[in-house]
C-alpha positions as CSV (number, residue, x, y, z in Angstrom):
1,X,-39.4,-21.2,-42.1
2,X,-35.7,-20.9,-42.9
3,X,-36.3,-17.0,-43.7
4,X,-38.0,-16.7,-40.2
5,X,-35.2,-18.7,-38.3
6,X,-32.8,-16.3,-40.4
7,X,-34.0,-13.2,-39.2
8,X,-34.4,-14.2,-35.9
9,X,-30.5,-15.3,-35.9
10,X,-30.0,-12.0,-37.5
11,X,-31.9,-10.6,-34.5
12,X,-30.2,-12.0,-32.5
13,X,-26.6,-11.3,-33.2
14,X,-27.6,-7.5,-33.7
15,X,-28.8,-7.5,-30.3
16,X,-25.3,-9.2,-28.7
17,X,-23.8,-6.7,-30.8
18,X,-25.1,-3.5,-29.4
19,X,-24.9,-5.1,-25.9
20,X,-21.1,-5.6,-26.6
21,X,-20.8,-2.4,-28.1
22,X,-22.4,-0.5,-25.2
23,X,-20.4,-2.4,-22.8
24,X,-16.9,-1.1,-24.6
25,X,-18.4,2.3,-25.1
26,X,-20.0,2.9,-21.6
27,X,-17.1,3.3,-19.5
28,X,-16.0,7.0,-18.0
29,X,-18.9,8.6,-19.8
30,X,-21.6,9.7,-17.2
31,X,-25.0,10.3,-18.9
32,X,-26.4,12.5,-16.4
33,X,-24.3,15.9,-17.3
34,X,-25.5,18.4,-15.0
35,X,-22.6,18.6,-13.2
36,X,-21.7,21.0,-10.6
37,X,-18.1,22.5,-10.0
38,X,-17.5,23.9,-6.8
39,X,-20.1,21.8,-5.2
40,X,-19.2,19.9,-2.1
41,X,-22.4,17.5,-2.3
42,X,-22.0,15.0,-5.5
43,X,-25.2,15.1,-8.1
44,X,-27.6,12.3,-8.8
45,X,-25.7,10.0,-11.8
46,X,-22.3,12.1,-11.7
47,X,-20.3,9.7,-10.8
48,X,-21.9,6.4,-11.4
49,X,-18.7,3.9,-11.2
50,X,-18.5,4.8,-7.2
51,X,-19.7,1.9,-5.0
52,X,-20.0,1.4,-1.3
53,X,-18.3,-1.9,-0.3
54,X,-20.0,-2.7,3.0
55,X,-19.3,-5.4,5.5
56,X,-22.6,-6.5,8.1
57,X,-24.5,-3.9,6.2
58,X,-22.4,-1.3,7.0
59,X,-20.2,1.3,5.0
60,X,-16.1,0.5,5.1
61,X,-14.4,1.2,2.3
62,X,-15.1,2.7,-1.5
63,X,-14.2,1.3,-4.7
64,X,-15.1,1.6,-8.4
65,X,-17.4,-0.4,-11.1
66,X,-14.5,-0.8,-14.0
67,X,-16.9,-4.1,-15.5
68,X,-20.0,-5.2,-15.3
69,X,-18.8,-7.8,-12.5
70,X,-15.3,-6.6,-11.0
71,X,-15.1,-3.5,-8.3
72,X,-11.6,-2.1,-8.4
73,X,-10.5,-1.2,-4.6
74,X,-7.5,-1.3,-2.1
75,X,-6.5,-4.3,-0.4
76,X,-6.4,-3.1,3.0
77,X,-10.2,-2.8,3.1
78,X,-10.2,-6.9,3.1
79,X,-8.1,-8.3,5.7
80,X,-10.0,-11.7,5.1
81,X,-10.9,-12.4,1.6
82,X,-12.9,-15.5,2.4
83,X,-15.5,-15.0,3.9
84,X,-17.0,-13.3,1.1
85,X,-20.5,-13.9,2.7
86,X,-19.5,-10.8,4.9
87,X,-19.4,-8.4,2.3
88,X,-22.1,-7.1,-0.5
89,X,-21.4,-4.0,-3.0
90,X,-23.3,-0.8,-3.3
91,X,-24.2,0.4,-6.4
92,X,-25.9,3.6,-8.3
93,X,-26.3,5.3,-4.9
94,X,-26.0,9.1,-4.1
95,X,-27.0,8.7,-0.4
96,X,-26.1,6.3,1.9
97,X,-29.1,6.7,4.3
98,X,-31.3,7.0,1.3
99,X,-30.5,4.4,-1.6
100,X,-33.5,5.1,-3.5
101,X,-34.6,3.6,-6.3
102,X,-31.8,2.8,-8.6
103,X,-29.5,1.3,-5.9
104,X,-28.5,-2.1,-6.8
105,X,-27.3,-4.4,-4.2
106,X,-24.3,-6.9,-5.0
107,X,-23.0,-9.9,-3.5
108,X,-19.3,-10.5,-3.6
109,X,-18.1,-13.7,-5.0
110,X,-14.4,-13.5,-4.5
111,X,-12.2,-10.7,-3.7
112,X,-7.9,-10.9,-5.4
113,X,-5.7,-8.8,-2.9
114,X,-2.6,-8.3,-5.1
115,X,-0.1,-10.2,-3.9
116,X,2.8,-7.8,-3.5
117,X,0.7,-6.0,-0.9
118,X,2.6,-6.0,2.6
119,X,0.6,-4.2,4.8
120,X,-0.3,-0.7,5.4
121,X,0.9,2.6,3.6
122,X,2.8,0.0,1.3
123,X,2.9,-0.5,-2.9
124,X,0.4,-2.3,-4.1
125,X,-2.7,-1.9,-2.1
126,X,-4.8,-2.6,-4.5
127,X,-7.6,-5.2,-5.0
128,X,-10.2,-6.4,-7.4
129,X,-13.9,-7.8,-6.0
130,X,-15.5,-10.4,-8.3
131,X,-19.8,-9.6,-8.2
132,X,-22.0,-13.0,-7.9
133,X,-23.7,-11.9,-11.3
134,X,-22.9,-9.2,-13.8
135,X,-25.0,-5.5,-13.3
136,X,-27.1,-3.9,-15.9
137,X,-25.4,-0.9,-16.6
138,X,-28.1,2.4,-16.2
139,X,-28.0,6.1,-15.9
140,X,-26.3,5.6,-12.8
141,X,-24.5,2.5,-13.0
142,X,-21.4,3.2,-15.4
143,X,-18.1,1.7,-15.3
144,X,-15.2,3.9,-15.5
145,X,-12.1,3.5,-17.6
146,X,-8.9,1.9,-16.5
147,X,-5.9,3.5,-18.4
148,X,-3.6,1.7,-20.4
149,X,0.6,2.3,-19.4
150,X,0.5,4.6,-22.3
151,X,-1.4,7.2,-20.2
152,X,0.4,9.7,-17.8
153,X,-1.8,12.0,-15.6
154,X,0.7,15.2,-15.5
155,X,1.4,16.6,-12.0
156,X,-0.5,19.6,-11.8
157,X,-3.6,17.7,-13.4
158,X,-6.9,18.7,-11.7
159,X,-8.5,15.6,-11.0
160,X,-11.7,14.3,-8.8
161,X,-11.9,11.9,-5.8
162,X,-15.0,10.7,-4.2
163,X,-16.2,8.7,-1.2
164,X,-19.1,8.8,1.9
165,X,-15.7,9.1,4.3
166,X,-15.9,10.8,7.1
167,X,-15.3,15.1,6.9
168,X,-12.3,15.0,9.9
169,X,-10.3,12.9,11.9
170,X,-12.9,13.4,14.8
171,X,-16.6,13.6,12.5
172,X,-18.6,11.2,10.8
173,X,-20.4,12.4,7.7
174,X,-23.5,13.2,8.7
175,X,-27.3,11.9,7.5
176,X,-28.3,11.5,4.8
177,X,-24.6,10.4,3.9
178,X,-24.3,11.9,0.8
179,X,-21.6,11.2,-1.3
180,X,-18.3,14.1,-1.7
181,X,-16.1,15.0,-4.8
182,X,-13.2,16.7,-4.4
183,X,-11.1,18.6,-6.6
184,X,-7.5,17.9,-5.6
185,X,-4.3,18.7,-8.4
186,X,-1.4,15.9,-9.1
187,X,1.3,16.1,-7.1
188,X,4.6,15.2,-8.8
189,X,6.8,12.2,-6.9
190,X,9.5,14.3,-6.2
191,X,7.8,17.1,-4.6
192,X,5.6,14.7,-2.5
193,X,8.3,12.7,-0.7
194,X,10.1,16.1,0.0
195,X,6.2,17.3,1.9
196,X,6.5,13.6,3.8
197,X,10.2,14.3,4.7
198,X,9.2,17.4,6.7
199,X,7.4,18.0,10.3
200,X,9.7,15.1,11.1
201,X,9.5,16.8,14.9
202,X,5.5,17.0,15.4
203,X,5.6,13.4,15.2
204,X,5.3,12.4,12.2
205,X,6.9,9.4,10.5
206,X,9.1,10.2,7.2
207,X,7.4,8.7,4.5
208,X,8.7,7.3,1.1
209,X,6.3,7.4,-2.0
210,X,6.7,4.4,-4.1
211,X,7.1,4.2,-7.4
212,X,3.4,2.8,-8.2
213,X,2.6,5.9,-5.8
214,X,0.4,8.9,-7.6
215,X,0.2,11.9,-4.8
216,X,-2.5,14.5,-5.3
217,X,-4.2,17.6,-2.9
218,X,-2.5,20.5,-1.6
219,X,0.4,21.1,0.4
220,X,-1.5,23.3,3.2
221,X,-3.8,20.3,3.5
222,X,-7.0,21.8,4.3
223,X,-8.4,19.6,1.9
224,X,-8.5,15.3,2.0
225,X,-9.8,12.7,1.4
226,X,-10.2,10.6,4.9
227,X,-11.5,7.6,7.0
228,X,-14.0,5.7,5.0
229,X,-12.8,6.7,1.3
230,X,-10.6,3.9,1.2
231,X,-10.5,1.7,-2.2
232,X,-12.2,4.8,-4.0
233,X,-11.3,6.4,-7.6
234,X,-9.1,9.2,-8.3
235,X,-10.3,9.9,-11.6
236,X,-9.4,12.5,-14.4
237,X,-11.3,13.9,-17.5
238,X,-8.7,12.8,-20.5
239,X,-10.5,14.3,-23.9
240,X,-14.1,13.5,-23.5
241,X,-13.7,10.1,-21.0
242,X,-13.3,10.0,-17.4
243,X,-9.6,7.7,-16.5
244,X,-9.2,6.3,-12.8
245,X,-5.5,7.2,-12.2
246,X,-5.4,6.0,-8.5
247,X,-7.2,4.2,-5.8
248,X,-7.3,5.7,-2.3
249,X,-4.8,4.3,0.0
250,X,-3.1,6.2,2.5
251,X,-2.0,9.2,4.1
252,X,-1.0,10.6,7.7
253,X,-3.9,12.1,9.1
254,X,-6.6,14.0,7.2
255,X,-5.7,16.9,5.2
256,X,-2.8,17.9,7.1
257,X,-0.3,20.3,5.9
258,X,2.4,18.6,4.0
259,X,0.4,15.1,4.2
260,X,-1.6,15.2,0.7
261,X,-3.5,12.0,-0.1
262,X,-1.6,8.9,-1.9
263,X,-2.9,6.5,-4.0
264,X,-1.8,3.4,-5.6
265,X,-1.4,4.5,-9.1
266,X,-3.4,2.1,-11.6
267,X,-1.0,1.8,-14.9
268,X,2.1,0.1,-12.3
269,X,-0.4,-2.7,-11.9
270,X,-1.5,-3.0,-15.8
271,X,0.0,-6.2,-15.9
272,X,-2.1,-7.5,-12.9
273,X,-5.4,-6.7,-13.6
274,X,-5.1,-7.8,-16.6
275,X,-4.2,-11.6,-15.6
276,X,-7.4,-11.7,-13.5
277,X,-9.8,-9.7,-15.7
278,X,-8.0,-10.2,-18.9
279,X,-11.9,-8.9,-21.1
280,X,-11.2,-6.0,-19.5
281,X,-10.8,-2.9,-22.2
282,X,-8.0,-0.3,-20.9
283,X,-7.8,3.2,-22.5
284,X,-5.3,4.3,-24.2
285,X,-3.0,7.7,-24.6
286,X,-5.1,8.9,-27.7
287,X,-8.4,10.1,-28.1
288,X,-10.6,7.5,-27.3
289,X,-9.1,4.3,-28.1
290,X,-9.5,1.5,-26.2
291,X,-7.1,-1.0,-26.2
292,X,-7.2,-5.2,-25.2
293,X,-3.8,-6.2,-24.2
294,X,-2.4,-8.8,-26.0
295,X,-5.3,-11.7,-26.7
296,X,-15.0,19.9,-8.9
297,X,-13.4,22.5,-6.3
298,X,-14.8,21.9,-3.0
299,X,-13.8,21.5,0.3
300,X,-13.1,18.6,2.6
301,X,-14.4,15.5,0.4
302,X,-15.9,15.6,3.8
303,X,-12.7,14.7,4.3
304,X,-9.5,14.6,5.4
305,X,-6.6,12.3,4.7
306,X,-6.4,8.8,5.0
307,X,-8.2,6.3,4.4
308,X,-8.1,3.6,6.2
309,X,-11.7,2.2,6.6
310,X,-13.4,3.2,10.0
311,X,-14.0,0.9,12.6
């Protein structure tokens, strides 16, 4: 009898193990690899950390699976964060008017605006949405990996955004809603606030970039993320795993020249995310090591610029 309960224990903990090791291991590494640069349409399981956070039903904003209960997005998709009732997440979904069969449907148990957010276009427009219950993670339900302060996305980094926003300022993305990727460079700080200090006479407001500001796209615009991708990932390939340097926040227009996108960039807000997931496992510099703290080319993502969520 003891040798049976022994093995079972042994069981058990082997089982737990293997869960826990999956969980550290699974983040930004897609297992569906046949990925397609230059496409404008995302694949089936390419990027399986995007969610759609939707309000009534209804697509507002993007975010990113970084556990298997907390959605990383930008706080000015949640103007109230209690009436959590309003709001379910998205997951392991390619088309928007077509979930298919391994969408999951979330409910949202509490949503953490960080508190140094002041309003549009500002630092910090970040947030984090708790899930009801945890996700089983599947081909197309992955988290991706949140880096570590140690990491530092070059400018001149080719990197990927993605989101069901809308293709221009005037167009919805049309049916079946197929989710864009986006191939857009890093834009060094410098050089971005002197693009938002020009075209000061067509109307446009001079713009500062913040420090916990990460700028990426192209200077002839052209190319943008836009309405709709609010609260998505910018994400990069470091080595052989997929980092989320940024989160859509803001820009003027869509894919206007000198107006490339900006995003809130994820390592100023370590300390954060931290305090309100402090499990979570954030990827470090060197070749993948995780670390606990303390204790393709295409063409408009459909889109084009900023990101606020569409009415």
């Amino acid at each position: 009898m003891r040798q049976v309960l022994a093995a079972v224990l042994l069981l058990l903990l082997l089982r737990s193990g293997t869960r826990g090791g999956e969980a550290l291991n699974a983040c930004g590494r897609p297992r569906m690899l046949n990925r397609m640069v230059g496409g404008q349409n995302a694949l089936e399981g390419e990027w399986p950390w995007q969610v759609s956070i939707q309000r009534n039903g209804s697509h507002f904003c993007g975010g990113s699976l970084i556990t298997d209960r907390w959605v990383l997005t930008a706080a000015h998709c949640f103007s109230n964060t209690s009436e959590t009732s309003l709001y379910q997440v998205l997951l392991g979904v390619l088309q928007l008017a077509r979930p298919g069969p391994h969408a999951v449907y979330a409910r949202v148990k509490r949503v953490e605006s960080n508190p140094k957010y002041q309003g549009m276009a500002s630092s910090a427009d970040v947030a984090l949405v708790e899930l009801e219950a945890p996700v089983t993670f599947t081909n197309y339900i992955l988290p991706v990996c949140v880096p570590d302060p140690s990491v530092v996305f070059e400018s001149g980094m080719k990197c990927w955004v993605t989101g069901w926003g809308t293709p221009s300022e005037q167009d919805s993305l049309p049916k079946p809603r197929t989710l864009q990727k986006l191939a857009v460079p890093i834009i060094s700080t410098p050089k971005c606030n002197l693009l938002y200090s020009k075209d000061a006479e067509s109307g446009f407001q001079p713009r500062t970039i913040k420090d916990d500001m990460l700028c990426a796209g192209f200077a002839e615009g052209k190319r943008d993320a836009c309405k709709g991708d609010s609260g998505g990932p910018l994400v990069c390939l470091v080595g052989q795993v997929w980092l989320q340097a940024g989160v859509i926040s803001w820009g003027e227009g869509c894919a206007r020249r000198n107006r490339p996108g900006v995003y809130i960039r994820l390592t100023s807000h370590h300390d954060w995310i931290h305090r309100i997931i402090p499990e979570l496992q954030f990827q470090r510099a060197g070749p993948g090591s995780a670390q606990k703290r303390d204790p393709r080319t295409r063409q408009p993502l459909g889109r084009n610029s900023a990101r606020y969520p569409a009415a």
